[in-house]
N, C-alpha and C positions, 0 to 999 in steps of 0.2 A: 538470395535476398536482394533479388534484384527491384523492388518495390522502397529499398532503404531512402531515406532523401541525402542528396549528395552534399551540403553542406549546411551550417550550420545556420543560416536563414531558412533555410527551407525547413529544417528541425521549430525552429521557434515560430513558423509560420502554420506545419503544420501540427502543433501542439495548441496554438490561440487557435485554428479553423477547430478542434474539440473540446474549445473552452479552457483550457489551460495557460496559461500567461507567463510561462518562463522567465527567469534573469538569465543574461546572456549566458555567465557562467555554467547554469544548469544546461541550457540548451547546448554549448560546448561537450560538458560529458558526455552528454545524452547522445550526441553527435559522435563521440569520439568511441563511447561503445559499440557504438552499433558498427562504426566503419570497422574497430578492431575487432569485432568478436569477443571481448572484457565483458564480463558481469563491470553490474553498475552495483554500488555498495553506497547508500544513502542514508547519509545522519540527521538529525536533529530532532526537534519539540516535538508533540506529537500535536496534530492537526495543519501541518504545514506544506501537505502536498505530497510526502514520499508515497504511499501506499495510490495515491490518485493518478500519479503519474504514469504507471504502469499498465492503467487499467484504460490512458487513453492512450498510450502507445499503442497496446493489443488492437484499440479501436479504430484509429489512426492507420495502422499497418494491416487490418484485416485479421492478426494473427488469434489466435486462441487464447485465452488468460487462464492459466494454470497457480491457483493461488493455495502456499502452503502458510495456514496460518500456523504459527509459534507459541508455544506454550513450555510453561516448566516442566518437565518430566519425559521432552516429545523425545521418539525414539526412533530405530529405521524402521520397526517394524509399521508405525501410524505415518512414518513421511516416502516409504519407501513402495510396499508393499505387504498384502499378507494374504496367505491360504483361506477358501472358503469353508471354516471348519465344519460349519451346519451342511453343506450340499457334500462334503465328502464322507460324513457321518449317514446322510440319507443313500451317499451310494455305495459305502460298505456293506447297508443293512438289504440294501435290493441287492444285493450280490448274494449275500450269504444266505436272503428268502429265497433265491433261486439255487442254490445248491450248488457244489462241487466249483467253489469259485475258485480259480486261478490267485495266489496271492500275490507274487511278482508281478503278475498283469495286470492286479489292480491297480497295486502299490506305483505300478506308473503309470496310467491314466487318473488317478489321482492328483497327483501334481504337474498337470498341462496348465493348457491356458484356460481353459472351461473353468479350473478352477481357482484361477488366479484372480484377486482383487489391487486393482491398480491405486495407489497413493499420489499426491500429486507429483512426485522427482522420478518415479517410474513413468507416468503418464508424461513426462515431459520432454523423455524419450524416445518415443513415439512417433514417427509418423506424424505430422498433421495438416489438415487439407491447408490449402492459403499459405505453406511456409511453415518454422518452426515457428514453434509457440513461445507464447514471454510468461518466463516463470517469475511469481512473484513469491519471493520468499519473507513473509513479512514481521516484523518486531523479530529479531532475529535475538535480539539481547533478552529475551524471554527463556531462553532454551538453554543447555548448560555446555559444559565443552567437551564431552564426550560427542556430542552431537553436531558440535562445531568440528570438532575432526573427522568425524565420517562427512561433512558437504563436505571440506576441503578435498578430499582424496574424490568423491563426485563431482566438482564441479572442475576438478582438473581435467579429466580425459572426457568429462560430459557420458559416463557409463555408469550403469550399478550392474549388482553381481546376483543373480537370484542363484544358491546353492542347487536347485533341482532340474534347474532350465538352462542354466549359463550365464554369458554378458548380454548385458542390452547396452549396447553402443548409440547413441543420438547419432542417425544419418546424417542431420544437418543442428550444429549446435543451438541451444534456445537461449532467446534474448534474457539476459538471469538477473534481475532486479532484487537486491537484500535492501530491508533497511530493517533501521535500530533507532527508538526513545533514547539511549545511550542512559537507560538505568544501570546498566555495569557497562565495563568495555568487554570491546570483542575482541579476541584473540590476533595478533599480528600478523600471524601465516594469515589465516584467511583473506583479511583487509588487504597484502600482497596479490595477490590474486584478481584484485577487484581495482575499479578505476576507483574516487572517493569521492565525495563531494557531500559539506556541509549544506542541508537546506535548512535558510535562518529563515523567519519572519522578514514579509516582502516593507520595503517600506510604503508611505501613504499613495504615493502614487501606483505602483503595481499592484495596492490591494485594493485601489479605484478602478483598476482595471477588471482585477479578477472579479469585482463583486457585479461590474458590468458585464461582463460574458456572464458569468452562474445565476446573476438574477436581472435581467434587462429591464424585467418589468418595477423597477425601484427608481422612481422619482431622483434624478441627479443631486437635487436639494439632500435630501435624505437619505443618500448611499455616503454622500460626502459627509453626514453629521455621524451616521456607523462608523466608517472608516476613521475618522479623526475622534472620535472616543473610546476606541479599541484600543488604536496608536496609544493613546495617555492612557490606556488603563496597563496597557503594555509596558510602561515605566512605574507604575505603581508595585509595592512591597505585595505581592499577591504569591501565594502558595503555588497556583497556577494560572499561569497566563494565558490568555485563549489564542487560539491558534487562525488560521484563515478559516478553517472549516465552522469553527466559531462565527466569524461575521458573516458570512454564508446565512446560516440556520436563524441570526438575528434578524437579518435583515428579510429573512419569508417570514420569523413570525412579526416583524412589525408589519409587512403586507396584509397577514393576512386579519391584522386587528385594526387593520385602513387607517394606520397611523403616516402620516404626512409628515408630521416632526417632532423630534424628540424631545421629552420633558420631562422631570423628574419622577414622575407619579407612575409614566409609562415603562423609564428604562427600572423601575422598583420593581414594578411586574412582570419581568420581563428578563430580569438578568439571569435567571435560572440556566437561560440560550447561551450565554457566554463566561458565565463563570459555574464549575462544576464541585466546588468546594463552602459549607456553610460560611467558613469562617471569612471567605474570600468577599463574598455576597453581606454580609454584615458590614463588612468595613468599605463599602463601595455605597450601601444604601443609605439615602435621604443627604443628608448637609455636604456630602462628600459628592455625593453622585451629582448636584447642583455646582459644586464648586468644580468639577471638572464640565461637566456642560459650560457651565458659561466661559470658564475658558477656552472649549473650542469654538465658539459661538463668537468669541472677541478675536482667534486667531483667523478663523472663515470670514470676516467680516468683510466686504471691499474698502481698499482704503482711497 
């Protein structure tokens, strides 16, 4: 991993050159994994950069994005691997049209690699061109703890165990990125295992920044009236609170409705972009949604 950056500017340097805007603290883990070799284990909101960050490391570093999404029910056989049961049913049956098949020599050319299908923590093992690859293991609190203790025992020696084949050992271990919405907690072995870091909501300045790199073409006027409406709506009593990817997604659709600056009528039609709950969007629109505009509009003001 001789492509790593050697300290922790050069991390936060090269995460803003792919658009990414770190707080020191993040670019410190981020720094700190990769020099140890640690999975990186990342909490918070959802829209606030975990699942992103990984995806410009991969970009960043050249290396391969190996992404396992999480789901309630997932198991090893969907994160791990599994048999191609339709191409070894076609080549039982071309055996036994050709007659006098050998059954022990089917029975293992059956289970090679021809008929293996690779998951993403098997494929992560692998070989890959450019260096090991960065596995993204993502919303990890989706999944149950059955499943949480088979990664543990995986991410420890960086091997899985296929019964017919053997170990597949990681030559060189991959860069392991988990993160969790923290709709339940995750198991404490595991979190032992990983370095930690909380990713909160950036404050007004770093989401000035980020909405500059993600959206350049956003008039300064009107990235700063997004950003400082977000901020307050981010203090308001809201079911959910939008996240960075939120003022992202606001700020291309006021582009692309050639909106210059913000007004009640606009952010009415509009809030669907940053708030994803009816009842969220009703108590934000008309008399409400004015009286927080003109409050940032008296807070922006030059004095």
């Amino acid at each position: 991993m001789s492509n790593l950056p050697k300290s922790i500017d050069a991390v936060e340097a090269l995460l803003a050159d792919h658009g990414y805007i770190a707080a020191r603290a993040l670019a410190t883990v981020v720094f700190l994994s990769l020099k140890l070799g640690r999975p990186l284990f990342l909490e918070g909101e959802a829209g606030v950069g975990k699942t992103e960050i990984a995806k410009v490391i991969a970009a960043a570093l050249g290396r391969r994005l190996i992404r396992l999404q999480c789901y309630e029910g997932l198991d090893a056989a969907s994160a791990v691997y599994e048999w191609n049961f339709a191409a070894q049913m076609i080549a039982i049956r071309t055996a036994e049209a050709g007659g006098g098949a050998d059954r022990s020599a089917l029975r293992a050319e059956l289970f090679t690699e021809d008929y293996l299908i690779e998951r993403p923590l098997l494929a992560a093992m692998r070989p890959q061109p450019g260096g090991a690859p960065v596995l993204l293991i993502d919303e990890l609190d989706r999944t149950d703890e059955p499943f949480e203790a088979y990664l543990l025992e995986a991410l420890s020696d960086f091997q899985v165990t296929i019964p017919e084949l053997g170990t597949v050992k990681a030559p060189e271990a991959p860069i392991v990125i988990l993160t969790s919405n923290r709709t339940r907690e995750v198991h404490d072995a595991l979190k032992r295992r990983c370095l930690y870091h909380w990713v909160d909501y950036p404050d007004a300045a770093r989401e000035a920044q980020i909405l500059t790199a993600r959206c350049p073409e956003a008039q300064q006027a009107l990235s700063r009236e997004v950003v400082a409406f977000v901020q307050r709506l981010r203090s308001e009593d809201l079911f959910k609170k939008p996240g960075v990817a939120e003022t992202i997604d606001w700020a291309k659709c006021l582009l692309a409705l050639d909106v210059i600056s913000l007004t009640p009528e606009v952010i009415a039609d509009t809030l669907g972009a940053i708030l994803k709950y009816q009842d969220d969007i009703q108590k934000i629109q008309g008399a409400e949604a004015k009286r927080i505009l003109d409050e940032i509009r008296r807070d922006l003001a030059p004095v």
